[in-house]
C-alpha positions, 0 to 999 in steps of 0.5 A, spaced: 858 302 729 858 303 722 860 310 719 855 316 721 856 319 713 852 313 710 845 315 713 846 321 710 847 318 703 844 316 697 842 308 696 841 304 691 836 300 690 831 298 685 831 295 678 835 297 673 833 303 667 836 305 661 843 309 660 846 313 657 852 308 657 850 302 658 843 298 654 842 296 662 844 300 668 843 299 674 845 304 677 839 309 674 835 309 680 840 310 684 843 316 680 837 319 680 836 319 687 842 322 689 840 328 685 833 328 688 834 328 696 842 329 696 844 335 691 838 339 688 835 339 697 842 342 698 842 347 693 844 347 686 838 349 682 842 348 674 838 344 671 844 342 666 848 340 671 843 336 675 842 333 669 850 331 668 850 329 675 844 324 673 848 321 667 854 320 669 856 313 670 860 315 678 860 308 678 865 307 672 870 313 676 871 309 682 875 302 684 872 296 685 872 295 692 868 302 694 863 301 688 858 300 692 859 306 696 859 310 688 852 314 689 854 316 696 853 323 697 861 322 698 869 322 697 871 315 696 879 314 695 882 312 688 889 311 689 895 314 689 892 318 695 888 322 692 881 322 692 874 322 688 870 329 691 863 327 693 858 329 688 854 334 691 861 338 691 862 336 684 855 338 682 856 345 686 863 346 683 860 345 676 854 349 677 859 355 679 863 355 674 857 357 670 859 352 664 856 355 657 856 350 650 862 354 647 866 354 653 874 352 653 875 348 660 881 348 663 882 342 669 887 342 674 887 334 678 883 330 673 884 324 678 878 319 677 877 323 671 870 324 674 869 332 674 871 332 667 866 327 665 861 332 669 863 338 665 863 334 657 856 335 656 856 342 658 861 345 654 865 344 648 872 342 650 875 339 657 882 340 658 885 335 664 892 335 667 893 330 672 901 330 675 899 322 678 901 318 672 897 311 673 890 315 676 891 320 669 892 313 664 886 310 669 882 316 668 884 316 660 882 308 659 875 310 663 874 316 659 876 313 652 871 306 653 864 311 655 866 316 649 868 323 652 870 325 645 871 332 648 875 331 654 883 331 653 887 329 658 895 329 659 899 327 664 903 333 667 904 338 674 898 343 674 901 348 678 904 350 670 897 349 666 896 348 659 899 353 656 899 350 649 891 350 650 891 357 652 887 361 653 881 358 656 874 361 658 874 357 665 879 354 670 877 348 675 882 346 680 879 340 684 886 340 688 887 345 693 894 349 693 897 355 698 896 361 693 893 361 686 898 358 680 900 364 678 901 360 670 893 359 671 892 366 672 896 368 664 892 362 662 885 364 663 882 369 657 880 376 661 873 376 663 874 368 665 873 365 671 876 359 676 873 356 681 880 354 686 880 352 693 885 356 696 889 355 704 893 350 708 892 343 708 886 343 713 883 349 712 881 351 705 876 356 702 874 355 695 873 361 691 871 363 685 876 368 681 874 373 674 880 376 671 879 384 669 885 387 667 890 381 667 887 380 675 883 375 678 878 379 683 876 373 688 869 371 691 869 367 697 865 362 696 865 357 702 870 352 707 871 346 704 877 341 705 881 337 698 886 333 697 893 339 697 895 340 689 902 336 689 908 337 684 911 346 684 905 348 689 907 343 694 914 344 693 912 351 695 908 351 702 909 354 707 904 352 712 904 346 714 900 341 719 903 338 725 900 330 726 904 329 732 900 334 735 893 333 732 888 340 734 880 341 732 880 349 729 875 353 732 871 347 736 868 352 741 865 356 734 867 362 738 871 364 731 865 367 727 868 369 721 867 364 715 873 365 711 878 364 715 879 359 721 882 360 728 889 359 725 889 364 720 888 360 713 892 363 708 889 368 703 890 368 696 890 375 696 897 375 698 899 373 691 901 379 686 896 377 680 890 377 685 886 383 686 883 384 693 876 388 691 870 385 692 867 381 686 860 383 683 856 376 683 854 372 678 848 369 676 850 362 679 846 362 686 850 364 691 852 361 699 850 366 704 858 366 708 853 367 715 852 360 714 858 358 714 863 355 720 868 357 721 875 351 720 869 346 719 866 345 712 860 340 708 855 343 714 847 341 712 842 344 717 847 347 721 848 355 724 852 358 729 848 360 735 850 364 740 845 364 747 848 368 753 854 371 750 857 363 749 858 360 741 855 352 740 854 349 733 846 348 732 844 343 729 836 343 727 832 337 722 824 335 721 824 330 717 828 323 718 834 321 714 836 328 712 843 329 713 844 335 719 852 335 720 859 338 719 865 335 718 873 338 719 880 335 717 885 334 721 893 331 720 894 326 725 900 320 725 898 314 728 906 312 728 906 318 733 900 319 737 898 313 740 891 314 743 887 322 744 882 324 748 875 325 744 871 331 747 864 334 746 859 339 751 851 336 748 845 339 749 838 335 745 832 338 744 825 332 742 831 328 739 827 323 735 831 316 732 832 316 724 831 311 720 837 307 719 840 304 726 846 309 726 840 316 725 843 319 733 846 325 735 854 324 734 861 326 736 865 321 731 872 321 729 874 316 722 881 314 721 884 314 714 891 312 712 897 316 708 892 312 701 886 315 704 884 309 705 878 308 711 881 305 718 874 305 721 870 309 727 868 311 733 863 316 736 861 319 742 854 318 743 848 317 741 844 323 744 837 322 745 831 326 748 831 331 751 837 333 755 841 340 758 848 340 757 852 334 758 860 333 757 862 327 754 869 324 753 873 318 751 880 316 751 881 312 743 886 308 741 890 311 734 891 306 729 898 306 727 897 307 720 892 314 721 895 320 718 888 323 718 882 324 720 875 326 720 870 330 725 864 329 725 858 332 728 851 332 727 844 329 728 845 324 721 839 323 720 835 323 727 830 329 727 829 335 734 835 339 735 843 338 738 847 343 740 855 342 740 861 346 745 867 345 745 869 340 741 876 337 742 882 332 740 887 331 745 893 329 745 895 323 751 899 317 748 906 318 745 
């Protein structure tokens, strides 16, 4: 079966219009398709930035061989074990970093180069550091060729920023450290802000962070999951996952708080240049935390619920291919567990099939190497109809290479309603 995740994605299809970058692009229509159905419906309202979005060659950011997944609403591997974030999180880090014309913008993690080629049009400079030689030379070829005047890039460790460049109005971080750089905060002009995922490796919390007096004041923001900030930062981690021992945080959903997961995520409160007092909202549109999961992150359409006194996650859609899941991460080392039990308690309510042959209710897991590269799938499921709860469970067999996974529930695509329980990975071989 093919990966749940593409039926709740944008598709080419179509012919070719007029670009920004090229006399010909093909992939226009596709673009602009990603920004209609996938990211405005998800929430970001700022017409500058869904314009970005809907200018930006994403195709031109990626390697050859996952082209065709470009305008999927999805992270895709670009070497060196990193990855290029999905462009909805793109589109949503942008929009909360609250980009002005005259702003100076500080990147930690060029990668692909595609976060930078977002924000160019947005704002006066763009100031990127990626600590991968060949991804940042790569990103600076791409950058170069599409005619990113604006956008300079340097190869180095981002957990020391750009000192020579300081201050800077904004800061966007699209690698994901334990506790706040402490660089970044001397680097950010007081009154600026920086949008920085925070947390352990699979349990991250993006926030967004304003500097008064030489503080940073966080704002949760939401879970979320990036590649881990390399170089000083990772030097530094002190919680690290067990991939001989792979675990789902929070599968019964009976952890109701929405910044930290059953394991205690580290906060970045605990770093000194970090005040802890509540931040005021900006103008930004702001995610309501009660909306959030708990160690799961990516969430569409979905909601804790609680009927007699028992927690489930609750997945709700009424009109067919739009996406309704959520996603968590987990380290999983396939050289040293052999094979796992996939579990899940089901209930559905008028399931409706969706438009694609995959659009079911789901429990899937996908594997990825140590360069992130995708290993396949397998799902429990479909659920149909309507049914009271179920258990279902399957014993997998791990690829030796896995060092990762995906979990994935949902409806992807199908309408009614499902609800998940107890979702768990076990351990069995090895």
């Amino acid at each position: 079966m093919s990966d749940p995740t593409r039926i709740v994605l944008a598709q080419y299809s179509g012919s070719g219009e007029t670009g920004p970058y090229q006399s010909r692009d093909p992939y226009a229509v596709a673009r602009q398709r990603l920004v209609d159905t996938r990211i405005r419906t998800a929430g970001v309202t700022n017409e500058r930035v869904l314009s970005a979005i809907a200018e930006t060659p994403r195709h031109e950011f990626v390697p050859a061989s996952v082209r065709d997944k470009a305008y999927f609403d999805m992270a895709l591997p670009i070497g060196a074990a990193q990855t290029i974030s999905s462009p909805f999180i793109v589109a949503s880090m942008t929009e909360t970093l609250d980009p002005q014309p005259e702003d100076r913008v500080l990147e930690i993690g060029t990668g692909s180069g595609y976060q930078a080629a977002v924000l160019s049009p947005l704002v006066s400079e763009v100031y990127s550091i990626e600590i991968v030689e060949s991804l940042g030379l790569n990103a600076r070829k791409v950058l170069d060729r599409l005619g990113y005047t604006n956008v300079h890039t340097k190869i180095g460790d981002g957990f020391l920023g750009w000192p020579d460049k300081s201050p800077f109005d904004k800061i966007i971080v699209t690698c994901s450290p334990e506790s706040v750089p402490v660089p970044l905060v001397e680097q950010l002009r007081e009154g600026g802000s920086m949008i920085i995922p925070v947390g352990e490796r699979y349990q991250q919390t993006l926030y967004r962070m304003t500097k008064r007096d030489g503080k940073l004041v966080r704002e949760p923001l939401r879970p979320t999951l990036f590649v881990p900030m390399t170089g000083t930062a990772e030097s530094g981690r002190k919680n690290k996952p067990d991939p001989s021992n792979p675990v789902i945080i929070n599968g019964d959903f009976e952890q109701s708080s929405p910044e930290h997961a059953a394991t205690g995520a580290s906060s970045p409160a605990n770093n000194d240049a970090i005040a802890s007092d509540a931040l005021h909202p900006l103008d930004a549109p702001q995610p309501n935390p009660a909306d959030f999961i708990a160690g799961w992150y990516y969430g569409r359409q979905v909601k804790r619920f609680v009927e007699n006194g028992q927690a489930m996650a609750r997945f709700e859609n009424q009109t067919a291919g739009l996406g309704s899941h959520l996603l968590q991460g987990i380290a999983i080392d396939g050289s040293q567990v052999s094979t796992i039990r996939l579990s899940t308690r089901v209930r559905t309510e008028n399931v409706v099939k969706g438009p694609e042959p995959d659009s079911w209710p789901m429990l899937a897991i996908s594997y990825y190497d140590a360069n992130r590269r995708d290993l396949g799938m397998v799902s429990l499921g479909p659920y149909r109809g309507t049914r009271d709860w179920r258990k279902d469970s399957r014993i997998l067999r791990v690829p030796p290479s896995a060092k990762e996974a995906i979990i994935r529930i949902g409806l992807f695509g199908a309408t009614g309603r499902a609800d998940f329980d107890d979702v768990k990975v076990e351990k069995m071989g090895r």
